[in-house]
N, C-alpha and C positions, 0 to 999 in steps of 0.2 A: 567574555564577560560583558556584563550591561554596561553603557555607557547612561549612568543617570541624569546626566546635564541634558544631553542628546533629545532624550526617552521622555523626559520629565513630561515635553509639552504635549510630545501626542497623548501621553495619560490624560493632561488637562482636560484636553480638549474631547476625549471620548467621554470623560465624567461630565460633561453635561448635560443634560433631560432633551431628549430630544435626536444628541449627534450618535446616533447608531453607524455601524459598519459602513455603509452606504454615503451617508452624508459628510463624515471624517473624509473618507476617499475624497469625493468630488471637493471640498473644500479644498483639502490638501494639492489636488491637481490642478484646480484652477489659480490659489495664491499660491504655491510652490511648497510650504512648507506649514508647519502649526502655528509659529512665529506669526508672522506674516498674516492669517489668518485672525491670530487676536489683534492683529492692529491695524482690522481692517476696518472701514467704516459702517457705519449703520445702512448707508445706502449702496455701496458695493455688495456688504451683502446679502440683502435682499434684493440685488444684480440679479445675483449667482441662486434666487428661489428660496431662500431662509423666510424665515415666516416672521416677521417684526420682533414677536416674542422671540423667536429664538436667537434671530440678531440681537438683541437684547440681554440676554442668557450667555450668548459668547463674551458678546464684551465687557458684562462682569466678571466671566470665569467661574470658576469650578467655586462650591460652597465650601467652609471651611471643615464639615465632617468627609466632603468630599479628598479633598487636599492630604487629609490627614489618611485617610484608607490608600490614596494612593503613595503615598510617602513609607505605608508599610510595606505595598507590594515591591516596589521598588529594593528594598531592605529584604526583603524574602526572595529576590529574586538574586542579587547578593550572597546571599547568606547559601541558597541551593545553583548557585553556578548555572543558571539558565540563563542565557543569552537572550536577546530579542531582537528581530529584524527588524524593521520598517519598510516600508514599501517602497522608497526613497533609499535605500540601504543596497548600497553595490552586490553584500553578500544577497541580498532578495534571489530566490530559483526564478532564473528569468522565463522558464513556461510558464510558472504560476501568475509571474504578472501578465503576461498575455489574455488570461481568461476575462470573462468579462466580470464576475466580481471577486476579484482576487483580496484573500485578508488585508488589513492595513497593515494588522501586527503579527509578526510569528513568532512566539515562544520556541524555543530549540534547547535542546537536551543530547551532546553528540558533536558530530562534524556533519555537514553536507558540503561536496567538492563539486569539481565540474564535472566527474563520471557519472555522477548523480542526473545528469538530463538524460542520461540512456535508463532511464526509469522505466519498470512495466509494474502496472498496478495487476494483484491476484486476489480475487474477492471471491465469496461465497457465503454459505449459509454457517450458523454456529452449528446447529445438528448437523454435523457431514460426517454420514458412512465411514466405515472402516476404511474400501478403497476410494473413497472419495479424498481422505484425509493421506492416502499414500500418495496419490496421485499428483496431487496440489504439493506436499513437499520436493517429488522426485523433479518436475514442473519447476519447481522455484532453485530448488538446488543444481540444475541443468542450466538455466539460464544467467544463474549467479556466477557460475564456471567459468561462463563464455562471458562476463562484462556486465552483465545488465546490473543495475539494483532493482531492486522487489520491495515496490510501497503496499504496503496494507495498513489495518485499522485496529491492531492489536486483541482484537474479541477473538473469543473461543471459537473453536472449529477452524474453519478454511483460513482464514487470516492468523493465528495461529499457526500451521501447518505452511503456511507462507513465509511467514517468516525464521521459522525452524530451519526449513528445507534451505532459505538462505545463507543462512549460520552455515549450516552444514557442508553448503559448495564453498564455503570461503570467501564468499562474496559482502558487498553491503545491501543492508535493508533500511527502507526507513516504515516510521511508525506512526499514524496519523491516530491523534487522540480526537475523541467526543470531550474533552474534559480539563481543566485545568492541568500542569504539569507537574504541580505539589500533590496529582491523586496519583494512581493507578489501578484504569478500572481495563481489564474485571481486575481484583486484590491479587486472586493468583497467580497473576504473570509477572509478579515483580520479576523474578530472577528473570525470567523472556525479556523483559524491557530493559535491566541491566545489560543482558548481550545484545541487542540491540544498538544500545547507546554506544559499546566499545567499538564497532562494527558497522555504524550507520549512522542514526540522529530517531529520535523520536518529538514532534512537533504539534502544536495545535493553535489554534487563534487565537483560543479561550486565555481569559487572564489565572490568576491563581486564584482559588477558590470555586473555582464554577465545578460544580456538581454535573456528573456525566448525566443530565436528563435528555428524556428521547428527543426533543427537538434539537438537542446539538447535534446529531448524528446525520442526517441529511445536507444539512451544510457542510460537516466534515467531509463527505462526501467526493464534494467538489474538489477538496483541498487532495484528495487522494488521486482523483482524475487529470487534476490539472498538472501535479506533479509529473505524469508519467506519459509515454507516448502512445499505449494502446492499457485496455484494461481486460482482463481474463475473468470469467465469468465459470467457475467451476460446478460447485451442484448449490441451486438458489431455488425456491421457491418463485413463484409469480409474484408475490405480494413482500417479497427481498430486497432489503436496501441495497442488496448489490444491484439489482437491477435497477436502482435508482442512481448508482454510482453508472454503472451502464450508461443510461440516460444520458446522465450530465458529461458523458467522456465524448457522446454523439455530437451534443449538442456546442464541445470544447474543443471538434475536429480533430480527439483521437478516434485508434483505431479501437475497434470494438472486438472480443473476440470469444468465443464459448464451445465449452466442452460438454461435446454431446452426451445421453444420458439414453437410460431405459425409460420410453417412453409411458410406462405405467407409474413411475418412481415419481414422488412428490417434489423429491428435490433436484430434477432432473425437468421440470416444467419451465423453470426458469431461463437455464441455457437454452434448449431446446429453440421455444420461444423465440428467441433471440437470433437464434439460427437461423428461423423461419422471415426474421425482419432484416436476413442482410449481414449478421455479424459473419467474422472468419472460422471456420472447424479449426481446434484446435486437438490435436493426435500426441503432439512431441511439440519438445523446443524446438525446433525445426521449422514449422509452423508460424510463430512470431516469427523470426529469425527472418524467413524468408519474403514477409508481407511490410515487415518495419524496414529492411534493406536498405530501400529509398532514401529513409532518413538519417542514416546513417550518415558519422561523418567519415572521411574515406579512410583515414589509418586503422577506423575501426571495422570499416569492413575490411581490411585487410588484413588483419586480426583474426576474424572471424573464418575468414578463407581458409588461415593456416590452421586452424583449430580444428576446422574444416576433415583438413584434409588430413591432418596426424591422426584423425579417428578416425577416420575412414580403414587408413594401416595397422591399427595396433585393434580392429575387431576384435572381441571376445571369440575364443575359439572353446568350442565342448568337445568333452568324448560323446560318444554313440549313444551310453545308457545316460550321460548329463542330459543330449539334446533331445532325447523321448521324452523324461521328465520335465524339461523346459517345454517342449511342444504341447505337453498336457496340461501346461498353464495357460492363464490368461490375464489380461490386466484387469478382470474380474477377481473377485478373492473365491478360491476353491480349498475345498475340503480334503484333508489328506486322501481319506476313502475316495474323493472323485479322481484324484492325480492316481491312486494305484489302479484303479477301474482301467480309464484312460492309457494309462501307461502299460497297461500288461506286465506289469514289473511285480516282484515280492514285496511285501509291506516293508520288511527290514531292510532293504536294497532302497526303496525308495524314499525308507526316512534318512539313509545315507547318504544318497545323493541332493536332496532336500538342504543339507547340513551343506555339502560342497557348493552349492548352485549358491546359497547364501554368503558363503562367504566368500565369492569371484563377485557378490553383491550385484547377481542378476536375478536373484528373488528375494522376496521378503515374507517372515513370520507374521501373522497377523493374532489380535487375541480369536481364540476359540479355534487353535489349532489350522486355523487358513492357512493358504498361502498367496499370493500375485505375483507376477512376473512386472518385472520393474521397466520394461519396453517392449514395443512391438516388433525390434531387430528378433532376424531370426538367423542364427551364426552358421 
């Protein structure tokens, strides 16, 4: 719960004209705390580059419409059990203060633990494909199995499918908002951001009220890169804020990493791309797993070893006519008509075996009668 006493000053002190994200930090860091900061003098702080006037503006303090807006959020933020970090706040994700503009404040909705630094961010585009959208669940729910948590940005499509996929392995995810945390944008993932929340945290900088507009989304951006130790780049455009999450993961000394694409495909330009400038191929969880290693701290690779290796023993095993029909897949989505083509099989034999391979959950249905094979293992 919000500690108000605590909270009160760094409100104060962001309500005045002038102290945006950037300036609040560096105050904060150079007098230690907000406190401190109001009772600094006219000429320490124009020391520390405050501009007279705004020296000026501090040491009056917040206006009294101002005091009064922040006296409600504080009371909203009460009233909806949202928490709020400080950057000063032991709970603070200690990768994110590493970055170089890390938020002053984080809104929280949820729990985040210390398994939470074994973060991987999975991004993409909202229009993603049918198997673009299996892929990115199966991806997220494979790596959530094995430990990781899965940060995305709660939009439709890929991030979406990211954090499904994590639900689904049992794992935690978290949810980085464009937006205050009294919204929920887009509307239709409330019940998504409830499982979420039981299972994760869902987070953002923004205070209450702030309307998802597109300028918050690039700086959220950061806050999804910094959290995590490498970022996955599934099907994006060129002109993709995932590739601008990309970017900023580069530029934050994660790893980068993108899954390749049909080179005609629109939303396959983006990974690709990316490929072409140095990021990692990404095939399988396997793929991270083996490039993040490094970082790991060592009970968790030891962990991973053994996970390792009891799947390695307990392989899926087919009959003769399962693994034809599995070979006649692909982790492309195919058409029953192509799988019985391929398979030399009877139509009714093969929508039988279709039914059994689904439910050993080494294929999947897709709409318009599809199919894809859920890995590249071949038993």
């Amino acid at each position: 719960m919000v500690n108000s006493h605590s909270l009160r000053p760094w409100l104060m002190l962001r309500a005045i004209p002038g102290v945006g994200d950037a300036v609040l930090l560096k105050l904060v860091q150079v007098f230690g705390d907000p406190e401190a900061v109001f009772s600094a003098t006219q000429a320490a702080l124009e020391d520390v580059g405050c501009r007279p006037q705004l020296g000026e503006a501090i040491r009056r303090g917040p206006d009294a419409d101002a005091i009064k807006q922040l006296d409600h959020e504080l009371t909203q933020l009460q009233q909806r059990r949202i928490s709020v970090w400080t950057y000063l706040d032991s709970r603070y994700p200690a990768p994110l203060k590493r970055i170089a503009d890390p938020p002053p404040l984080l809104y929280v909705q949820g729990t985040l633990e210390e398994a939470d630094r074994r973060a991987v961010a999975i991004v993409g585009t909202r229009k993603v494909s049918t198997a673009g959208r299996a892929f990115a669940e199966e991806l997220a729910s494979d790596l959530a199995a094995l430990g990781f948590t899965i940060v995305s940005g709660l939009a439709r499509g890929v991030d979406a499918a990211a954090h499904r996929g994590a639900l689904a392995g049992q794992g935690r995810t978290l949810a980085v908002m464009g937006c205050g945390l009294d919204r929920t944008y887009p509307a239709d993932h409330r019940q998504l951001r409830e499982s979420i929340e039981k299972q994760g945290a869902v987070l953002s900088e923004l205070p209450l009220g702030a309307a998802p507009n597109s300028y918050h989304f690039p700086r959220r951006n950061r806050i999804i890169s910094g959290l995590s130790l490498g970022v996955i780049v599934t099907e994006a455009t060129v002109q993709s804020g995932s590739l601008i999450t990309a970017r900023l993961a580069g530029e934050q000394g994660r790893e980068v990493f993108a899954v390749p694409g049909f080179v005609k495909a629109e939303n396959s330009r983006g990974p690709n791309s990316l490929l072409k400038d140095g990021a990692r191929l990404v095939e399988s969880a396997q793929d991270i797993v083996e490039e993040l290693l490094p970082q790991l701290d060592a009970p968790f690779r030891e962990q991973l070893s053994a996970r390792g290796t009891a799947k390695k023993r307990s392989g899926f095993v087919l009959a003769a006519d399962e693994a034809r029909v599995y070979a006649a897949l692909s982790v492309l989505p195919q058409s029953v008509d192509d799988v019985i083509r391929r398979s030399e099989l009877p139509a009714a034999q093969v929508a039988a075996l279709l039914l059994s391979l689904e439910l050993k959950n080494c294929v999947r249905q897709l709409p318009g009668n599809e199919y894809v094979r859920l890995s590249n293992e071949i038993p």
